[in-house]
C-alpha positions as CSV (number, residue, x, y, z in Angstrom):
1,X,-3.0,16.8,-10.7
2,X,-6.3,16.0,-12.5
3,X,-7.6,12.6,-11.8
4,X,-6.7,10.6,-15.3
5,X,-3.3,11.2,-14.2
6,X,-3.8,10.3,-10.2
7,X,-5.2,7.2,-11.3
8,X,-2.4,6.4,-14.2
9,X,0.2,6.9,-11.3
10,X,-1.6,4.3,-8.9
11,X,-2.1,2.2,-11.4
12,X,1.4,2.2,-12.5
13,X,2.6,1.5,-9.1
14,X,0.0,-1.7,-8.3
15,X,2.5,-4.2,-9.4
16,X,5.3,-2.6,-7.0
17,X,3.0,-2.7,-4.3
18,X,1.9,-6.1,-5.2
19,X,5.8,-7.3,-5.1
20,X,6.3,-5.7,-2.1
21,X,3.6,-7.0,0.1
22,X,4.3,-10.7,-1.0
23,X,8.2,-10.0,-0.8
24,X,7.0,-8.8,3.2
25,X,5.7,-12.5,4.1
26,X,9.5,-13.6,3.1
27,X,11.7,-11.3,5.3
28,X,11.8,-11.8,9.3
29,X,9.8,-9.0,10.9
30,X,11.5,-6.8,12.5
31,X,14.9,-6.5,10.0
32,X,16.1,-3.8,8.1
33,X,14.8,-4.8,5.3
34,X,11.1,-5.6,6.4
35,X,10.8,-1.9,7.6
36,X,12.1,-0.4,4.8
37,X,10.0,-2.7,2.4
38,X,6.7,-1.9,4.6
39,X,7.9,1.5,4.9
40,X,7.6,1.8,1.0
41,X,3.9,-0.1,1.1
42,X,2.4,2.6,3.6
43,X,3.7,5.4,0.8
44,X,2.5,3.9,-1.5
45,X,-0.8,3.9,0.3
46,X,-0.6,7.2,1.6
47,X,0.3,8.8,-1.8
48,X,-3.3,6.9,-2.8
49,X,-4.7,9.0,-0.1
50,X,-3.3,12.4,-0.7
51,X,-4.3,11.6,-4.6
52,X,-7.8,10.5,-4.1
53,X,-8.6,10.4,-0.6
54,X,-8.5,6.9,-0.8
55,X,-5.6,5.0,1.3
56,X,-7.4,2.0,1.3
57,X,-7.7,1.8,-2.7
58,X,-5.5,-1.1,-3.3
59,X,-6.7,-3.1,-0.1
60,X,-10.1,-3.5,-2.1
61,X,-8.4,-5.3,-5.0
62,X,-5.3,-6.9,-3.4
63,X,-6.7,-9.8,-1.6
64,X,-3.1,-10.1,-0.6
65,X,-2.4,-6.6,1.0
66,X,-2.5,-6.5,4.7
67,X,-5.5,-4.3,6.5
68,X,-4.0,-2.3,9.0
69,X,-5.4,-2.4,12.4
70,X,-6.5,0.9,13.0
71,X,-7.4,0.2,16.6
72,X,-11.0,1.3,16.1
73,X,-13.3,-1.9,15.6
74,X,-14.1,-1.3,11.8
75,X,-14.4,2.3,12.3
């Protein structure tokens, strides 16, 4: 995939995530739903990181994504 179209994809799928995340601070952790929704979030982020190496890429300009604790003080 060349990277026009890696970037096209992520950008096309910014809003979804966007939804997603804010739809996550309205369902009790822990339900079916709240899995499945964060379930979709970390694909979404982990398709960003097999595309351009970057999982982190919407965290940088979605001051309302969560930063996952990666257990390794800012490493």
């Amino acid at each position: 995939m060349t990277p026009e179209i890696a970037e096209r994809l992520l950008e096309s799928l910014r809003p979804t995530r966007q939804l997603l995340t804010r739809t996550l601070a309205e369902i009790p952790i822990g339900d079916p739903e709240y899995r499945q929704v964060d379930r979709v979030v970390q694909e979404i982020d982990g398709l960003a990181r097999i595309l351009i190496g970057d999982e982190t890429h919407y965290f940088r300009e979605d001051s309302r994504a969560r930063i996952p604790d990666t257990g390794r003080d800012g490493e």
